[in-house]
C-alpha positions as CSV (number, residue, x, y, z in Angstrom):
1,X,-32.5,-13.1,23.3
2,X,-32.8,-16.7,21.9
3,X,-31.5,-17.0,18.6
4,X,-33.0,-20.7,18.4
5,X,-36.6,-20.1,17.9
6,X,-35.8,-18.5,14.1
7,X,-33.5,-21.1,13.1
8,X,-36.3,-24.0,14.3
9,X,-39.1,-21.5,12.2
10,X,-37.2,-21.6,9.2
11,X,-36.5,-25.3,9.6
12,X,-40.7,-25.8,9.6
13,X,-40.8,-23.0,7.4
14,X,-38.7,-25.1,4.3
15,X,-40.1,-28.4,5.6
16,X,-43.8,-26.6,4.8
17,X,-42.2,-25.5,1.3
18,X,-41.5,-29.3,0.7
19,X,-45.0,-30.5,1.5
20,X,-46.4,-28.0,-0.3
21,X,-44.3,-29.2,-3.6
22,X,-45.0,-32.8,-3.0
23,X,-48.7,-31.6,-3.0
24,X,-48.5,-29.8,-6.1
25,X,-46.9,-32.6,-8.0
26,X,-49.8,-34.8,-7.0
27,X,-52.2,-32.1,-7.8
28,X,-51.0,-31.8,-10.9
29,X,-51.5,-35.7,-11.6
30,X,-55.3,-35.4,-10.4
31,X,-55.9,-32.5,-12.0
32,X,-54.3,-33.2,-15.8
33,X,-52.6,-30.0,-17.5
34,X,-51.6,-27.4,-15.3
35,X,-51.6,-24.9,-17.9
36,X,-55.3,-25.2,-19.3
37,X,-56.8,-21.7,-19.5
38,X,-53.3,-19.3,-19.2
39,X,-53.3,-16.6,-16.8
40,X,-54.5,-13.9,-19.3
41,X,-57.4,-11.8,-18.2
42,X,-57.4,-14.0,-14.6
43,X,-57.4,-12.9,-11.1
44,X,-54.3,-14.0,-8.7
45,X,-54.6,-14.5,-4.7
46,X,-51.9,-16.3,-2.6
47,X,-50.5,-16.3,0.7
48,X,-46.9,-17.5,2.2
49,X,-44.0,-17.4,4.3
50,X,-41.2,-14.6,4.4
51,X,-38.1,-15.9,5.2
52,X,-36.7,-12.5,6.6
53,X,-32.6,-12.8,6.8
54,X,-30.7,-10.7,9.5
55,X,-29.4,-7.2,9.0
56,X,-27.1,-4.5,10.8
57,X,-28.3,-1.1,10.7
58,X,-26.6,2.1,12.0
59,X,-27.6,5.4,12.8
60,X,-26.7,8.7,13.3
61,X,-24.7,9.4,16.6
62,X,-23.0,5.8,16.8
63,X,-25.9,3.8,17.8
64,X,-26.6,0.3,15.6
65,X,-29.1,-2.4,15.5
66,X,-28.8,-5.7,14.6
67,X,-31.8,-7.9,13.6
68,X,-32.2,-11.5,13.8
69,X,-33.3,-14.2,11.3
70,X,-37.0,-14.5,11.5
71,X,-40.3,-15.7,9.7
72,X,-42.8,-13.1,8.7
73,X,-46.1,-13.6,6.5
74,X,-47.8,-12.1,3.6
75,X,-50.6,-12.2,1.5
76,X,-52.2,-10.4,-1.5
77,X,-53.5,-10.7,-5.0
78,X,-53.3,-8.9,-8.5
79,X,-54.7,-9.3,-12.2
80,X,-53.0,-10.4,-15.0
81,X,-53.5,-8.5,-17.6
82,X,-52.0,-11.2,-20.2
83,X,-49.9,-14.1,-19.8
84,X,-46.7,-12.0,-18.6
85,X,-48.1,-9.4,-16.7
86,X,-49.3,-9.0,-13.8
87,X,-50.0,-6.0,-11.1
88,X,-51.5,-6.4,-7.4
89,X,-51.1,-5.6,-4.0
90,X,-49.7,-7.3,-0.9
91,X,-50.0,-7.3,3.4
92,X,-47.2,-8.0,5.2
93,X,-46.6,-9.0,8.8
94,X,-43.4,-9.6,11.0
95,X,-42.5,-9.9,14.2
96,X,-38.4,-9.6,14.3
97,X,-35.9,-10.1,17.2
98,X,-32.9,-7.1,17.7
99,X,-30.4,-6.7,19.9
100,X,-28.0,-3.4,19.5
101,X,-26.3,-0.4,21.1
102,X,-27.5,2.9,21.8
103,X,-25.1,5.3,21.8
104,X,-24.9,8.2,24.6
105,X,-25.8,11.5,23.4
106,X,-23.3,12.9,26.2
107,X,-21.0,15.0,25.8
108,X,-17.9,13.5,26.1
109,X,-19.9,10.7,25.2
110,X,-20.5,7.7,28.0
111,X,-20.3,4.3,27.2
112,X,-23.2,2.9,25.3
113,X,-26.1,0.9,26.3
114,X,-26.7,-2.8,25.4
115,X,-30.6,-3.1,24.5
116,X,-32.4,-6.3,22.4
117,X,-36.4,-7.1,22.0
118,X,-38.9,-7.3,19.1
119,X,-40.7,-5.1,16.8
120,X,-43.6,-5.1,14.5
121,X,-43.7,-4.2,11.0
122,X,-46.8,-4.4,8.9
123,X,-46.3,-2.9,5.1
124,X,-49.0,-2.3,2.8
125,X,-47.7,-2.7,-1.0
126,X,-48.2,-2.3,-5.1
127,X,-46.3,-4.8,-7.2
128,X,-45.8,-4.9,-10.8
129,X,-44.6,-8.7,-11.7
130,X,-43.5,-9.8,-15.2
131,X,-43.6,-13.3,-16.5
132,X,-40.9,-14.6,-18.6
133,X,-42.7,-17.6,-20.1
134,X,-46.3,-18.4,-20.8
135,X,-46.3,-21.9,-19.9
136,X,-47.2,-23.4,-16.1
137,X,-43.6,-23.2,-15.1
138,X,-41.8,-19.6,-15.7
139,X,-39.1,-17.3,-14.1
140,X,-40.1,-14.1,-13.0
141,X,-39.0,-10.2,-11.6
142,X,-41.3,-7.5,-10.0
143,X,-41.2,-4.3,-8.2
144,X,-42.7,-3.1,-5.4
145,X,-43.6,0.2,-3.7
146,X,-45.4,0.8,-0.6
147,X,-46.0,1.6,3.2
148,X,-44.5,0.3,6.2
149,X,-45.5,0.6,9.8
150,X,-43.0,0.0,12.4
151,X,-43.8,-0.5,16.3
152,X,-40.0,-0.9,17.9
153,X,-42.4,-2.0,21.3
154,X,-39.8,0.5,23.1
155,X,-42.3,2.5,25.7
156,X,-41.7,6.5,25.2
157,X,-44.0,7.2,28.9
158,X,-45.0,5.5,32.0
159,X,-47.7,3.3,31.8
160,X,-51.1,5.1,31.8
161,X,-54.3,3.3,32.7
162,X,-57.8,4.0,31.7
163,X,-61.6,3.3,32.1
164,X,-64.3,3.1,30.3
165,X,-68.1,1.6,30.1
166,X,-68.6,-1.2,27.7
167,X,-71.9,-1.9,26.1
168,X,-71.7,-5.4,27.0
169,X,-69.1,-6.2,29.5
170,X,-70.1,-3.3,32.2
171,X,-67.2,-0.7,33.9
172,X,-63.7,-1.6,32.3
173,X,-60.2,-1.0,33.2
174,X,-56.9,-1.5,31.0
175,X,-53.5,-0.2,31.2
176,X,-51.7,1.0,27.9
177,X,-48.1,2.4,27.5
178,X,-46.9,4.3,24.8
179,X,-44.4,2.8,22.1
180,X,-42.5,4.1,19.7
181,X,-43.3,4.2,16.0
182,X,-42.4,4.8,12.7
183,X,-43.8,5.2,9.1
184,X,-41.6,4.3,6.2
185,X,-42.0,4.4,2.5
186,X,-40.8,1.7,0.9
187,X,-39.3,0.0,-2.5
188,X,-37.5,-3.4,-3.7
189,X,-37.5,-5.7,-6.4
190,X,-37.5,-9.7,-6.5
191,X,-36.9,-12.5,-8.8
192,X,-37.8,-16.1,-8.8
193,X,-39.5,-18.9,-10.6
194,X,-43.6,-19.5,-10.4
195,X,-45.2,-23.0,-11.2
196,X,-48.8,-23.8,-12.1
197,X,-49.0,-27.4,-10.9
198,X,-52.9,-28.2,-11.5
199,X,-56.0,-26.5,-12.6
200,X,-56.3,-22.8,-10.6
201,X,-53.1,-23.5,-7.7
202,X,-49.7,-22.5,-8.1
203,X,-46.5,-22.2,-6.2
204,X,-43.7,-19.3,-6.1
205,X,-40.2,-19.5,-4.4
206,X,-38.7,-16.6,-4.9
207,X,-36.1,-13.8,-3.6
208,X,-36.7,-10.1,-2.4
209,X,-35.0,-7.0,-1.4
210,X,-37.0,-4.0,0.1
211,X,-35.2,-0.7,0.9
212,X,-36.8,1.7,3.7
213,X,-36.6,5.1,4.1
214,X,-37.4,4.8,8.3
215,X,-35.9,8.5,8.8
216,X,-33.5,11.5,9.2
217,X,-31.4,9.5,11.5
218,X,-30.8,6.1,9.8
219,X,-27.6,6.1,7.5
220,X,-29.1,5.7,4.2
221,X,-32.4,3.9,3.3
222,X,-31.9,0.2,5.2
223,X,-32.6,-2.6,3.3
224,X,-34.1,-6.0,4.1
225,X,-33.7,-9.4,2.1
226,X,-36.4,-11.9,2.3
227,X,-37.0,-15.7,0.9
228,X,-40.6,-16.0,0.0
229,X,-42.4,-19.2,0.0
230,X,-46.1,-18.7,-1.8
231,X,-49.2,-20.9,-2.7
232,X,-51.9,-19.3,-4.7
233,X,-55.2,-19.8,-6.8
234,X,-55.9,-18.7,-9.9
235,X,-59.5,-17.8,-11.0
């Protein structure tokens, strides 16, 4: 597994985070007072960068998981109700390295076997954000709750392949495999600091902490910290 292509990410990753400052403050020259109109009764939608930070995970048996560093991607909106609150929903996406050890079920048990690749999460969430300050530049917490979907890409069959007609491409053939998945409800909370730098944009930088509950076999619920990097309008 290369451990360089997440370090180089989160190296363009905060270099993007500085543009998009240095964009802000010259927005907020163009544009006059960033704080004309408040956010009460306005609508919220923004999308960013999750810098995900690498966690070890063990399970039931002996067997553990390590994770790598990696850059995932969300997006959502919500509406504030008044200058301090705010309550939306968010889309995640990540695509994370892991290397581990499964440990033999054996008994006496046989030495265990090295294993790394990728998996997919996508979560589906509600957040409930509170703003500290009413003016353009304010500190913040919120609370989430949600779904996540994960595909650990490990097959669970051979490879089975299928045909079909298609309505425009004619007699079809494709070969599909089986992974395994898992559904997890989900919970964290996050602080950070939000800035309204011209008329409708803002900015969030910000830290999070989700906790999973992935199943019977994990030891406790796993949690995941992320660094998240958001541009947004206001309307």
């Amino acid at each position: 597994m290369s451990h360089d292509r997440p370090r180089a990410l989160s190296r363009q990753a905060v270099a993007a985070a500085g543009l998009m400052m240095l964009a802000g403050a010259a927005g907020a020259q163009t544009f006059g007072s960033p704080a004309a109109g408040g956010r009460a009764g306005r609508w919220d939608a923004y999308g960013g960068l999750r810098l995900l930070q690498s966690e070890s995970l063990s399970f039931d048996g002996g067997s553990k998981l390590d994770t790598d560093s990696d850059v995932g991607f969300g997006f959502g909106g919500g509406y504030n109700f008044n200058d301090h609150l705010l309550v939306g929903g968010e889309f995640t996406w990540a695509q994370v390295d892991y290397e581990g050890d499964l440990a033999s079920g054996d008994a006496p048990p046989a030495a265990a076997r090295r294993i790394d690749g990728e998996f997919d999460s996508f979560g589906l969430n509600a957040y409930v954000t509170w703003h500290f300050l009413k003016g353009p530049l304010t500190p913040y917490v919120t609370g989430t709750l949600g779904y996540t979907w994960v595909d650990t890409n490990i097959a669970t069959g051979p490879p089975v392949t299928g045909c079909w007609w298609d309505p425009w491409f004619g007699y079809i053939c494709d070969t599909f495999v089986d992974t395994k998945t898992e559904n997890a409800a989900s919970y964290g909370v996050g602080a950070g600091v939000r800035w309204e730098f011209s008329r409708g944009w803002f900015a969030r930088l910000g830290y999070e902490e989700r906790w999973f509950d992935l199943s019977s076999s994990a030891s406790g619920n796993p949690g995941f910290g992320a660094v998240r990097i958001d541009l947004g309008s206001r309307f």
